[in-house]
C-alpha positions in Angstrom: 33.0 -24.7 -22.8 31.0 -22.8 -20.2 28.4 -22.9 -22.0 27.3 -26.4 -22.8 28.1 -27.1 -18.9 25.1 -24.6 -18.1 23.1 -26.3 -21.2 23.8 -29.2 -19.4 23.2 -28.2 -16.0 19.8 -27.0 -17.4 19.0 -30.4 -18.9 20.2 -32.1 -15.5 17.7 -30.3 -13.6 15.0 -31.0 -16.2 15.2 -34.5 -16.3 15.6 -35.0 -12.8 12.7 -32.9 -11.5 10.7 -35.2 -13.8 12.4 -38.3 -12.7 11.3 -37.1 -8.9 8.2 -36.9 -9.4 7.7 -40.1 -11.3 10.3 -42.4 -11.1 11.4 -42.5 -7.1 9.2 -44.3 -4.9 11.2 -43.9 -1.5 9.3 -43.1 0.9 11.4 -40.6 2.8 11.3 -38.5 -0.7 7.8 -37.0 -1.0 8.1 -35.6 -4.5 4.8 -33.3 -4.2 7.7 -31.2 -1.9 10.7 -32.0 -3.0 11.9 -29.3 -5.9 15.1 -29.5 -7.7 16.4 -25.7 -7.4 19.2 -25.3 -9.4 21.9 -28.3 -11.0 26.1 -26.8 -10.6 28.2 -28.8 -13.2 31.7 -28.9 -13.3 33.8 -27.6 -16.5 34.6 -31.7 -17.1 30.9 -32.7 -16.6 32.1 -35.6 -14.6 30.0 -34.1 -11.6 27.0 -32.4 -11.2 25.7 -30.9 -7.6 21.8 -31.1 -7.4 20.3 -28.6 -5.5 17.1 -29.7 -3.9 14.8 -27.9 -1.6 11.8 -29.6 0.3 8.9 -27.2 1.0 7.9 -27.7 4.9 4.7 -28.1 6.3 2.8 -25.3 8.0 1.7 -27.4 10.9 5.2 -28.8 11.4 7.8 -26.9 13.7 11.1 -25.2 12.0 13.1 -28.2 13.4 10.8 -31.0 12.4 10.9 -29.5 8.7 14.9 -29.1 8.5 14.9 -33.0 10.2 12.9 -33.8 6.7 14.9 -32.0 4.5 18.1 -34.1 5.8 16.2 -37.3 5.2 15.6 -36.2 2.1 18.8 -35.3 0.9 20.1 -38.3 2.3 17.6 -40.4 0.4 18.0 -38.8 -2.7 22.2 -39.2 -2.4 21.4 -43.1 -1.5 19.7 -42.9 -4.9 21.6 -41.4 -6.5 22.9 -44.3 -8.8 19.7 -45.2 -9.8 18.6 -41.9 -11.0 21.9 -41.2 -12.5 21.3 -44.5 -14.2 17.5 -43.3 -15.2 19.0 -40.1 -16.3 21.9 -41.8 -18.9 18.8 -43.3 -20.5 17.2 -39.8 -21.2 20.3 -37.6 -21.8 22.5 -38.7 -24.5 25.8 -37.7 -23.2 29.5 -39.6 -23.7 30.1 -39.5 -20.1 26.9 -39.3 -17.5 27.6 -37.0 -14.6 28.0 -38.4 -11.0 25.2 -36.7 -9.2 25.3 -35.4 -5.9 22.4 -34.2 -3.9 22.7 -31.0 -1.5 20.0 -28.9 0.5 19.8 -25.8 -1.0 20.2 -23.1 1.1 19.8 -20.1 -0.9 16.2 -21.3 -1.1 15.8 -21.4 2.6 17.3 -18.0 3.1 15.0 -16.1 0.7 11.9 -18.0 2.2 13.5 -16.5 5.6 13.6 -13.2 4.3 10.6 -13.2 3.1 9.2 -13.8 6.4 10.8 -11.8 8.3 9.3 -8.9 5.8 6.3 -10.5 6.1 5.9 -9.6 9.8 7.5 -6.6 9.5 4.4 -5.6 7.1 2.1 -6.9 9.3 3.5 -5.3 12.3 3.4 -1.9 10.3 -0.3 -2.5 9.4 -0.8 -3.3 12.8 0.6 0.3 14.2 -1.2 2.5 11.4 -4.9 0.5 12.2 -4.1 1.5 15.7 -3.2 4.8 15.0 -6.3 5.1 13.0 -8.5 3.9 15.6 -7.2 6.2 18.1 -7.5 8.9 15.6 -11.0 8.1 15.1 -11.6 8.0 18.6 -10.3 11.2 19.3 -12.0 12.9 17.0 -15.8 11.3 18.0 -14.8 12.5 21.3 -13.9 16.2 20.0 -17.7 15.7 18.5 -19.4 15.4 21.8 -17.6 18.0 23.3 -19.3 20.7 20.6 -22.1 19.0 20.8 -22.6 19.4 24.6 -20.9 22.8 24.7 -23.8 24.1 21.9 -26.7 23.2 24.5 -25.2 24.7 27.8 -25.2 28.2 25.5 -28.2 30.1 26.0 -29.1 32.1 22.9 -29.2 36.3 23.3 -31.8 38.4 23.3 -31.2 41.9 22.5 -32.0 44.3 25.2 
């Protein structure tokens, strides 16, 4: 039984992913961000959780983005009949799953993690190109120093 509810979960978050980016027209729900992760369906099929993420917007601050991932979710879940409805149409099952929508937060978490390694390479990269430079440095000085010490030295002349 396992099986056909992951077939079916896979199925779910096909048809929905297209239905997002062609069938919703709310406004809150921009579907060039809004990705359906991963679809959880219960052993019955009588409900399946859809797990959405919304990409944020580089210009936006952290809280502005999570603000428009709740109005998304929110949206979808207030349309969640109608695409349930869209869906039945599409997937020939004998019962349709009741969908419910739900941020994914797996999702966010990686993209987190990712950051935060993200600046710690950077930071790295940072140190070393210092470390170089002052490398560099040292050594041009340790150049000069010859350099000057080779014309205060008189050459002999044997006696």
């Amino acid at each position: 039984m396992r099986r056909r509810a992951e077939r079916v979960s896979s199925l779910i978050r096909d048809v929905v992913g297209e239905l997002l980016l062609s069938k919703i027209s709310d406004p809150r729900v921009d579907p060039a961000r809004v990705s359906v992760t991963h679809v959880e369906v219960a052993e019955d099929l009588t409900v399946a959780k859809v797990f959405i993420s919304v990409t944020g917007d580089p210009r936006r601050t952290e809280s502005e983005n999570a603000k428009e991932q709740t109005l998304a979710v929110r949206a979808l879940q207030h349309a969640a009949g109608r695409i349930q409805e869209l869906m039945m149409r599409q997937i020939s099952l004998r019962f349709t799953p009741r969908l419910e929508f739900v941020e994914d937060e797996k999702f966010k978490k990686t993209l987190k993690t990712y950051q935060i390694i993200q600046q710690a390479m950077d930071e790295i990269r940072q140190k070393e190109q210092a470390k170089a430079a002052a490398e560099d440095g040292e050594n041009a000085d340790d150049g000069q120093r010859d350099d000057e010490g080779d014309e205060d030295e008189k050459p002999e002349r044997g006696v």
